[in-house]
C-alpha positions as MATLAB code, in Angstrom:
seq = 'XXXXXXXXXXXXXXXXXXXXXXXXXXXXXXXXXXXXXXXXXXXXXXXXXXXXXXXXXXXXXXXXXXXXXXXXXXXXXXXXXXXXXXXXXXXXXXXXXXXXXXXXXXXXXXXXXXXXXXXXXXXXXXXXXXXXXXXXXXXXXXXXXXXXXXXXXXXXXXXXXXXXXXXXXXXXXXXXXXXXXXXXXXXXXXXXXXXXXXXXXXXXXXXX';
ca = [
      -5.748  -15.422   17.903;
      -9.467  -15.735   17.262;
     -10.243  -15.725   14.042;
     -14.389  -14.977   13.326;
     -14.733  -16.694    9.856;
     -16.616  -18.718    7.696;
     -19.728  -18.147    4.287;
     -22.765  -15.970    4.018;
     -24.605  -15.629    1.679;
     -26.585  -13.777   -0.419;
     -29.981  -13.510   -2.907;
     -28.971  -12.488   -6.531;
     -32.797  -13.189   -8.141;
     -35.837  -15.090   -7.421;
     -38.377  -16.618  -10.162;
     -41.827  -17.887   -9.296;
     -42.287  -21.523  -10.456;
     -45.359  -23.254  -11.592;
     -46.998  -25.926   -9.343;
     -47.756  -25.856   -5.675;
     -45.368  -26.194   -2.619;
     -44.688  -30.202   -1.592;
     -44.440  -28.627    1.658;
     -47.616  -26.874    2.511;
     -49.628  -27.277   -0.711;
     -50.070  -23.776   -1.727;
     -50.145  -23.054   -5.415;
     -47.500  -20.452   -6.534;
     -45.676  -19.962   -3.710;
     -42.288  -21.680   -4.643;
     -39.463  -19.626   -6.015;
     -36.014  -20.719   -7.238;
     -33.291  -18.508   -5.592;
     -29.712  -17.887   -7.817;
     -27.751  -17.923   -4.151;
     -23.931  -16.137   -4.352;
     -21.998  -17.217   -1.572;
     -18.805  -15.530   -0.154;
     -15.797  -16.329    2.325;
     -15.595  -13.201    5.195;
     -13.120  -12.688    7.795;
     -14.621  -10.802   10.383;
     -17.524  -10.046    8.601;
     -15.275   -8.482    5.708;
     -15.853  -10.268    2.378;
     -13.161  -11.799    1.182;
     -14.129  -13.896   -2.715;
     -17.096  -15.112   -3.716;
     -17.453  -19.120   -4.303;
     -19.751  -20.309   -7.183;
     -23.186  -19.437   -7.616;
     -26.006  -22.309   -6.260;
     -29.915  -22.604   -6.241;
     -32.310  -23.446   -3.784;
     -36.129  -23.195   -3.910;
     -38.015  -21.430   -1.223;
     -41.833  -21.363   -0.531;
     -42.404  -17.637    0.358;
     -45.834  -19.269    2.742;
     -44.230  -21.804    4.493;
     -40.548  -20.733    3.918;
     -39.560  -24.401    3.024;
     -36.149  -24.686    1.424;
     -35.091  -27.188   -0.811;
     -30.821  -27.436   -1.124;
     -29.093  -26.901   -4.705;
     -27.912  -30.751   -3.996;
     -31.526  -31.879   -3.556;
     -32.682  -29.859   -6.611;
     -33.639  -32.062  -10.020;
     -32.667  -31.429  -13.399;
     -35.782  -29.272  -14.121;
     -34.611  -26.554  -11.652;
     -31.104  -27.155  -12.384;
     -31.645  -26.296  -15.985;
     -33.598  -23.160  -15.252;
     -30.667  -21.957  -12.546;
     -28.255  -22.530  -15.154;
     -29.925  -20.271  -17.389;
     -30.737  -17.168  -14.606;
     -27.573  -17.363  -13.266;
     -25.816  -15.241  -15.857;
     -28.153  -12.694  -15.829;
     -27.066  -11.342  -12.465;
     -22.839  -10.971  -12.456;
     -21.084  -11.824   -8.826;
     -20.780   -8.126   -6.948;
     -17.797   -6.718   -6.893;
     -17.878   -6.073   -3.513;
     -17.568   -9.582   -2.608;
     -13.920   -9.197   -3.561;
     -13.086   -6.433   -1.117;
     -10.709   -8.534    0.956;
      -8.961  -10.411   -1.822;
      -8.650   -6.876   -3.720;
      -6.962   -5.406   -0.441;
      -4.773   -8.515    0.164;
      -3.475   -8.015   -3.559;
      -2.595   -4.011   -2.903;
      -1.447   -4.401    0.511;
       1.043   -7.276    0.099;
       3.305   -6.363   -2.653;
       3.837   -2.980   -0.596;
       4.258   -4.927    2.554;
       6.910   -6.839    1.363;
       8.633   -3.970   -0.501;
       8.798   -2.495    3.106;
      10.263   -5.414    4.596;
      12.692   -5.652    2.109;
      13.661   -1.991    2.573;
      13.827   -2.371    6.160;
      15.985   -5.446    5.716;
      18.551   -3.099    3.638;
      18.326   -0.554    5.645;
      19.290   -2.580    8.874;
      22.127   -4.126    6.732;
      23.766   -0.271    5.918;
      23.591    0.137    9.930;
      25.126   -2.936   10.527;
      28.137   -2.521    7.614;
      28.529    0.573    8.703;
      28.450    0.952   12.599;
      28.178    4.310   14.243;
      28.920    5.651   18.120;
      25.508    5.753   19.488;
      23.973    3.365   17.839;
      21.022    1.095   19.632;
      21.357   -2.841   19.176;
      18.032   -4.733   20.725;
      19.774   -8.153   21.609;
      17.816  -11.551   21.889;
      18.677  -13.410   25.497;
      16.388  -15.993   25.158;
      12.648  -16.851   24.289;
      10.676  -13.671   24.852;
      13.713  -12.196   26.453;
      15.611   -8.820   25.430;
      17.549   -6.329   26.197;
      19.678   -3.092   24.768;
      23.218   -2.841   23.769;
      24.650    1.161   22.768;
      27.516    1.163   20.418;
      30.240    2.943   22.603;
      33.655    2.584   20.431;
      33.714    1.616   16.503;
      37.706    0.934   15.152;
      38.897   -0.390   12.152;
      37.898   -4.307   13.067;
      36.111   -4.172   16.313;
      32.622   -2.518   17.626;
      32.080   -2.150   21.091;
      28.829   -2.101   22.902;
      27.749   -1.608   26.200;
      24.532   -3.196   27.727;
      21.831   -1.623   29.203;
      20.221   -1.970   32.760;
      16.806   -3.486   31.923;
      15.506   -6.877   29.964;
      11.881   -7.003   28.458;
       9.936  -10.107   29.062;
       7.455  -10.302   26.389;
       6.638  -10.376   22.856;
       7.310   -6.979   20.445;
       5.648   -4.514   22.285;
       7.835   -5.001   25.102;
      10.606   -4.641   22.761;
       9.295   -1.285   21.725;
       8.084    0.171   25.639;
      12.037   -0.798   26.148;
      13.848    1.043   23.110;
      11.472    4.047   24.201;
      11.805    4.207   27.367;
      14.312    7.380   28.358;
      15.054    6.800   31.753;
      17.342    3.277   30.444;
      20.791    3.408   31.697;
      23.909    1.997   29.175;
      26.096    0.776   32.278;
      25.984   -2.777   32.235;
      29.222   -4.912   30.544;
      31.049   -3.584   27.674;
      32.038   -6.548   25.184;
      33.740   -5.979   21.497;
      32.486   -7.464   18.466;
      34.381   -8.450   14.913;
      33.916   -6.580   11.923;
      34.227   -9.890   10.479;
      31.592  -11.628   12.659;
      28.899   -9.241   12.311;
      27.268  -10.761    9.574;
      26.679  -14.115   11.828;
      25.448  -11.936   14.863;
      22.793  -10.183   12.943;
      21.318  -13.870   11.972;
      21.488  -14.474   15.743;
      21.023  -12.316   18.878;
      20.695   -8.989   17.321;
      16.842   -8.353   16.236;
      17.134   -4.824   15.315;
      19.230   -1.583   15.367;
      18.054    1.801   15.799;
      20.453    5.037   14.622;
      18.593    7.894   17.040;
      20.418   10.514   15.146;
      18.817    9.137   12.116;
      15.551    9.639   13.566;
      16.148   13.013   14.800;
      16.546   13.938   10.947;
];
């Protein structure tokens, strides 16, 4: 995936400094810049790094680097830089991270429970998507449940691809359940659903 990344950054303040520009020679032109820079992702702002200084000449626009700056300028950045606080906007992605992720995981976790009540307790009808190999699926329909056995029959079709073929599969209505009928364990259930079986889908369920 392509990820479009990196730092901008922005002006907080500027002061005029006395003196003239090493640059171009013209008297009053320099300012000293309180610079906030930020991380984006795709342009989005993610958190905002310290705060640095540069000077700028507003004739010539010749820029001198917070690393290049002596102790003069230093001194005087150190003392603007409080008066203008970091913008809260700058936090936008961090803030969403924070609000999206706890709720994210609270989903998967109530997905994971949910797909463990299907699998304990096994109904006629019943749609298993089955791993075959890398990138390889297909369905299985649960055709017979007893005491200590499930049985499933296969479907007619296997989707090559990654989870979107999965889903065009599950949703396609014109897939036929009349490949090989095997029988699973009650007992070995637990093992399948950390191997071949992804998912499992109650339509009934959904119908509700």
């Amino acid at each position: 995936m392509f990820l479009i990344h990196g730092i901008r950054r922005i002006k907080l303040r500027g002061e005029l400094l006395p003196g003239t520009c090493d640059h171009c020679g013209t008297e009053g032109s320099v300012q000293l810049l309180v610079v906030q820079p930020y991380v984006h992702l795709f342009w989005i702002p993610f958190f905002p790094l310290p705060k640095r200084a540069r000077t700028e000449c507003l004739a010539c626009k010749h820029e001198v680097k917070h690393s290049r700056l002596g102790p003069m300028h230093i001194g005087l950045f150190d003392a603007l830089k409080g008066e203008k606080r970091t913008p809260l906007w700058t936090w936008i992605g961090a803030g969403v991270i924070a609000f999206v992720l706890p709720w994210f995981i609270t989903q998967l976790n109530r997905n994971s429970a949910d797909q463990n009540a299907l699998l304990l307790h096994p109904q006629v009808g019943d749609i298993w998507t089955i791993k075959l190999s890398d990138k390889r699926h297909t369905l299985h329909r649960v055709e017979e449940v007893r005491a200590d056995s499930i049985f499933v029959r296969a479907c007619d079709r296997v989707a090559v691809g990654g989870f979107m073929a999965q889903v065009k599969l599950s949703t396609d209505s014109t897939v036929r359940f009349d490949g090989d009928r095997t029988a699973h364990a009650r007992a070995d259930l637990a093992d399948y659903d950390r191997g071949p079986l992804r998912s499992i889908e109650r339509p009934s369920a959904k119908a509700r």
